[in-house]
C-alpha positions in Angstrom: 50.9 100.7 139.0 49.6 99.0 142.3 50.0 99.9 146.0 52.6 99.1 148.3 49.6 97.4 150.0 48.7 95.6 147.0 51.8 94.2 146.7 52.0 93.2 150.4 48.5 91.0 150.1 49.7 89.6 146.5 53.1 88.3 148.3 51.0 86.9 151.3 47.9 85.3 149.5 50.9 83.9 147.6 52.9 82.2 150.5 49.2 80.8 151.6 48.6 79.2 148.4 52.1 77.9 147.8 51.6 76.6 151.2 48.1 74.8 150.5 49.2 73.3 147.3 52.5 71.9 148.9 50.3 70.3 151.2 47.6 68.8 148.4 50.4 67.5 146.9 51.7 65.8 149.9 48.1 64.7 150.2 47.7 63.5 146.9 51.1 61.3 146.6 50.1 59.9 149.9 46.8 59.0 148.5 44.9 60.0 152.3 42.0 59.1 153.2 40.8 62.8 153.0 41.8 63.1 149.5 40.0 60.4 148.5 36.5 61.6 150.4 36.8 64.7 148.9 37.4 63.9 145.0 34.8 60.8 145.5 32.0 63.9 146.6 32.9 66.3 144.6 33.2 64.1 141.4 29.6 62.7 142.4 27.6 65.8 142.4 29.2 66.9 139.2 28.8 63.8 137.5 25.2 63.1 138.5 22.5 63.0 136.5 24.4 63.7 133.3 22.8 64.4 130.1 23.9 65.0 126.1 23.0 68.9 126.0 25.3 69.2 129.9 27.7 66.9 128.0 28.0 69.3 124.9 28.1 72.4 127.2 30.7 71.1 129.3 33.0 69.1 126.0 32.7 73.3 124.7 33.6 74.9 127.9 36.9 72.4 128.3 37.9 72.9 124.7 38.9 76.6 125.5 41.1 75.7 128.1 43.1 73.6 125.4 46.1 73.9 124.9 46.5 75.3 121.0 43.8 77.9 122.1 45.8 79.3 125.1 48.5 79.5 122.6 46.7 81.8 120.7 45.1 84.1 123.8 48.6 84.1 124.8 50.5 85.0 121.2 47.6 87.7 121.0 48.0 88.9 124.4 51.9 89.1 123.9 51.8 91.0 120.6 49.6 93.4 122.1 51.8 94.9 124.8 55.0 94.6 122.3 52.6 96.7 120.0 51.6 99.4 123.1 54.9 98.9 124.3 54.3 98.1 128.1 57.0 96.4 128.7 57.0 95.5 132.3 53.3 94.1 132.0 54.7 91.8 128.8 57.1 90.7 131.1 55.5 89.7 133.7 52.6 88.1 131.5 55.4 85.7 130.1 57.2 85.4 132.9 54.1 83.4 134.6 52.7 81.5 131.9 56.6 79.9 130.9 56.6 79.3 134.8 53.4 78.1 135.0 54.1 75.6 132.1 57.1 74.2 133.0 56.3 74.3 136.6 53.0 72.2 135.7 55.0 69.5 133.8 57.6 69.1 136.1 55.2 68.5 138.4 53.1 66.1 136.9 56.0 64.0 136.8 57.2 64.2 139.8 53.7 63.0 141.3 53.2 60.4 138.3 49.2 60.6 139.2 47.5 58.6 136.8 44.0 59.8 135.8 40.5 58.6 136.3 39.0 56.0 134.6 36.3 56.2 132.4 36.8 59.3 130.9 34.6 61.1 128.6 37.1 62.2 126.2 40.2 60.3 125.1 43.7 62.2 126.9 46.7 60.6 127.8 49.2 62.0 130.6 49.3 62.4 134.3 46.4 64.0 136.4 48.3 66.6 139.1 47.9 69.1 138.9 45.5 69.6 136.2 47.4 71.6 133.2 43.8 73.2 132.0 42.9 74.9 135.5 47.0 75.7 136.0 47.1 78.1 132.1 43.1 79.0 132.3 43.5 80.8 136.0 47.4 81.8 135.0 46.2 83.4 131.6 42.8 85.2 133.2 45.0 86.0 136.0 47.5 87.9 134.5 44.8 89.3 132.1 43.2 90.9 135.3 46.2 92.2 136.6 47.1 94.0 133.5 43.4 95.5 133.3 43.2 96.5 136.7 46.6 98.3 136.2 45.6 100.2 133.1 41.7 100.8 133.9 40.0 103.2 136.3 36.7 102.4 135.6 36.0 99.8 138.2 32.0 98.9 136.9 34.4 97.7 134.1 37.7 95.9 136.2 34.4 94.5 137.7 33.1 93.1 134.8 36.5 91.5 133.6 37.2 90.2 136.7 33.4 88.6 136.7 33.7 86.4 133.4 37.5 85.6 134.4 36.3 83.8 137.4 33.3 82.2 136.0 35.0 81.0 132.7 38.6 79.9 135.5 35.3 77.6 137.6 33.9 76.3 134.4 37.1 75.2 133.0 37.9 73.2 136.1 33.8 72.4 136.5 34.2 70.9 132.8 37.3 68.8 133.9 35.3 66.6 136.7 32.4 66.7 134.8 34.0 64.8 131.9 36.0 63.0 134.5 39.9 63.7 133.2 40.5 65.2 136.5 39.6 64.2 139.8 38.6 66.8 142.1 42.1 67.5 143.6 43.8 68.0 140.8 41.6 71.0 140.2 42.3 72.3 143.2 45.9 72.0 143.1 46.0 73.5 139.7 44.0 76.7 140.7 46.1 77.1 143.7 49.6 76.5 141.6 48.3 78.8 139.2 47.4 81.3 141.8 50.8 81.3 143.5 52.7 82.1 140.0 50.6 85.0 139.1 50.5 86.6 142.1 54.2 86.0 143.3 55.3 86.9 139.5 53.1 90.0 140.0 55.0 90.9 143.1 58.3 90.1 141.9 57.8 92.4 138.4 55.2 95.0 138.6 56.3 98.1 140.0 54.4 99.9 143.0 53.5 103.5 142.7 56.9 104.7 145.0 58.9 103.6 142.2 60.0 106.0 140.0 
């Protein structure tokens, strides 16, 4: 169970992303000046001096963000709280990733941005928000959550919570890299993503006054 506290700063780090990406998007379908200068630098640092073996790392790293293999985190995640039988935690696990999803679609259509060109890898679709950061940091997310509310050991929560957020960046590195994303739609994805988890997470876990 978390913290009264806990719950206050997941509702208010909440509100501040939702806030941020309501503005990126505004941003974004505006097509501002800013926007533009910051996916042109970001996109040019990580797509200098590209090489086969970065090429290879990177095509691996966006491949687990793809969609059939979050399916299959996902189904495995799901069938183990059905078979431990925490139900609350299952609940709020697929409460935020069907949110995320559809939330993610309906968005890309309503912003209708169309991707970069010259991409490394062949996808079709719109660009914002970017669907592999939205399920990558909505999936680790909720994965965190749910160890940090059954774990005591925090050398291990630590750990977890260490490869979550390095395999969340590399997911979303990978996307510039191989240039299906520009810079923004990153962002907008990881703060989208952010938003559901923790808002979900305040709406659905309990707090330790409730009996």
């Amino acid at each position: 169970m978390q913290t009264n506290k806990q719950h206050h700063e997941w509702l208010l780090t909440s509100l501040l992303t939702g806030i941020i990406f309501i503005i990126v998007t505004l941003m974004v379908i505006a097509n501002t000046q800013a926007t533009q200068n910051f996916d042109h630098s970001i996109a040019q640092i990580m797509q200098h001096n590209r090489t086969p073996a970065k090429t290879q790392f990177f095509l691996f790293i966006t491949s687990l963000g793809n969609p059939l293999q979050n399916i299959g985190f996902t189904l495995v995640l799901v069938g183990w709280l059905v078979y431990v039988k925490y139900y609350r935690l299952l609940s709020f696990a697929a409460f935020s990733i069907l949110v995320g999803t559809l939330g993610n679609t309906a968005i890309k259509l309503l912003v209708q941005r169309p991707r970069p060109l010259h991409k490394l890898i062949s996808i079709g679709g719109y660009s914002f928000p970017s669907g592999h950061s939205t399920s990558t940091i909505i999936l680790l997310g909720v994965i965190m959550i749910i160890f940090a509310s059954l774990v005591k050991s925090k050398w291990q929560r630590g750990l977890v919570n260490l490869f979550a957020i390095s395999m969340i960046l590399l997911i979303g590195m990978s996307r510039i890299y191989l240039n299906v994303h520009y810079p923004s739609d990153v962002l907008g994805g990881f703060l989208f993503g952010t938003t559901i988890v923790l808002l979900s997470g305040f709406l659905i876990l309990p707090t330790k006054t409730e009996v």
